[in-house]
N, C-alpha and C positions, 0 to 999 in steps of 0.2 A: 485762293479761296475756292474749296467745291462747289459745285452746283449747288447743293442742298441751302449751302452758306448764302446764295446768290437771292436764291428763292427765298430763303429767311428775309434776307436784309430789306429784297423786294416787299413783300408782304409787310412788314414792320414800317415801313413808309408811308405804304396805304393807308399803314389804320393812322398813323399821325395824322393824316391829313385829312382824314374821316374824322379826325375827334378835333383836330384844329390844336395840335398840342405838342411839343416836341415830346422824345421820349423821354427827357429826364425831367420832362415836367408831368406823362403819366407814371413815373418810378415814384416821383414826388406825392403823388393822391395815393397810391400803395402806402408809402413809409408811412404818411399822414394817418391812414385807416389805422395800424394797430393791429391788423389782423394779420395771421400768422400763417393760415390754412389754404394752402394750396387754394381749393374750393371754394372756400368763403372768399379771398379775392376777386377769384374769375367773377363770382356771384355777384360781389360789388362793383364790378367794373361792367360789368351788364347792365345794372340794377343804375348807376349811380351817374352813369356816361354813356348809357345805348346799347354799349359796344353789344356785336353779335356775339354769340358764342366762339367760334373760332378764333375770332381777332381779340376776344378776354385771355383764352385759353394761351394762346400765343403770347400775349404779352407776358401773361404770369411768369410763361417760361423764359420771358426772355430777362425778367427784372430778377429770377431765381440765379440765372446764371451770371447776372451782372454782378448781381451780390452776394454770390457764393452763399444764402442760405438756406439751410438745410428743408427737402422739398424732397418731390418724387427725381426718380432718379431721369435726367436729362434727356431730353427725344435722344439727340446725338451720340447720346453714351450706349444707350438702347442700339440704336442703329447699330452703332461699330459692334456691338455685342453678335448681334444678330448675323453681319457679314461677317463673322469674325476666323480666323482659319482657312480651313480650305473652300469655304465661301465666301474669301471677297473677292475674287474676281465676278463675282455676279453683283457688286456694289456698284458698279457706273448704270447698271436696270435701274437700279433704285433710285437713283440720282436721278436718271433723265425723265423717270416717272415720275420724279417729287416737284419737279422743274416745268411741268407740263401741267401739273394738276397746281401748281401754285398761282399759274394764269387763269385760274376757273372762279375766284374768291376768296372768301372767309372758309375757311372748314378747321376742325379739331384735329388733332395727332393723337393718337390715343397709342401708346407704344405699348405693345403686349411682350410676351418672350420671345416667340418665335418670329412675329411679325408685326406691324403696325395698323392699324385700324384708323381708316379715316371717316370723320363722321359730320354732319349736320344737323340737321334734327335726329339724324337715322344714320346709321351706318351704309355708308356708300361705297367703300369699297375694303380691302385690304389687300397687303401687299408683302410676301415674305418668302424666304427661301426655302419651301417644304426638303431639298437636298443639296448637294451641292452642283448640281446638275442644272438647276432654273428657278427662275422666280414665278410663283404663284400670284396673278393677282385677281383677285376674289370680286365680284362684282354685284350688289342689287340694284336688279331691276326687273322692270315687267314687262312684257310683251312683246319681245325679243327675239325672232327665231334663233336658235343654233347651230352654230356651224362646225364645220372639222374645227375651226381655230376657238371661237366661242362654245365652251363646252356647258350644257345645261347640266345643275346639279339636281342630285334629288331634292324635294321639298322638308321643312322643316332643319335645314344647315342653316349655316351662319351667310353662307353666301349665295345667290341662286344660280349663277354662273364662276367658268374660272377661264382662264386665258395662263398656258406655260409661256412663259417668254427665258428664253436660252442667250440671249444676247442684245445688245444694247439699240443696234438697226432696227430690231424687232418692235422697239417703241414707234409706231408708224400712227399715220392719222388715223388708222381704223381704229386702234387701241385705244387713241386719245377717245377716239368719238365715240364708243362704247364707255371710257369714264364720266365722261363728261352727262352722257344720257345717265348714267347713274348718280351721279353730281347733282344734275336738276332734276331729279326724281327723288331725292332727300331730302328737298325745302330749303 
């Protein structure tokens, strides 16, 4: 089982236990709804059981994959796409950062083409291989000085900081502790 897998499964526990329900008893309140749409699930299961946005999000994807029906295309499929080639050896980055940030709470996966976008109320961070050379992972937050390692961006991008990470070591507490400050600065 990869990392990524670990952190799912983790995460997926949490929300049981938060909603007081096994998973095949919240797959059971999906079937029951009727509803088809990606969207309108998560919606429902926010709306209907509490749930946060993350931990909707998540489940959807996770009752899409149990049931093979037809939906957005899979975080995991996404991923492998993304490391795919002469980028996956920069796939254990990705791992160890999905694995670090899956101990911080609820958040969204939002899988884009190049990379993934994690978000909360707000997008807090992203994470993707701009070459084959390193992983990009994109950071807002505020008030942060910059360093050689924490690179400020200019204003109006998608991210306000970026951090290269070249290898898997490279995921260290400061890194964490830079997402994490971006984590709790997304609600």
């Amino acid at each position: 089982m990869s990392s990524t897998d670990k952190a799912l499964e983790s995460q997926l526990k949490n929300m049981q236990a938060r909603a007081g329900k096994s998973l095949e008893e919240l797959f059971a309140i999906i079937r029951k709804s009727g509803l088809g749409k990606f969207g309108e699930i998560r919606d429902m299961l926010k709306r209907d059981l509490g749930m946060g946005h993350g931990d909707a999000n998540t489940l959807v994807h996770a009752y899409v994959n149990a049931t093979s029906e037809p939906s957005t295309a899979a975080e995991g499929d996404v991923v492998d796409q993304i490391y795919g080639g002469g980028k996956s050896h920069l796939r254990p980055i990705h791992d160890k950062l999905m694995v670090a940030i899956g101990k911080f709470g609820p958040f969204e996966i939002a899988p884009k083409k190049a990379y993934v976008s994690l978000r909360r109320k707000k997008q807090f961070a992203t994470i993707g291989p701009p070459s084959k050379a390193r992983v990009e992972v994109g950071l807002n937050m505020k008030g942060v000085p910059a360093t050689s390692r924490l690179i400020a961006l200019p204003p109006g991008g998608m991210c306000q900081y970026r951090i290269d990470v070249t290898e898997a070591s490279e995921v260290d507490r400061e890194l964490i502790g830079w997402i994490k400050q971006a984590y709790d600065s997304a609600g």
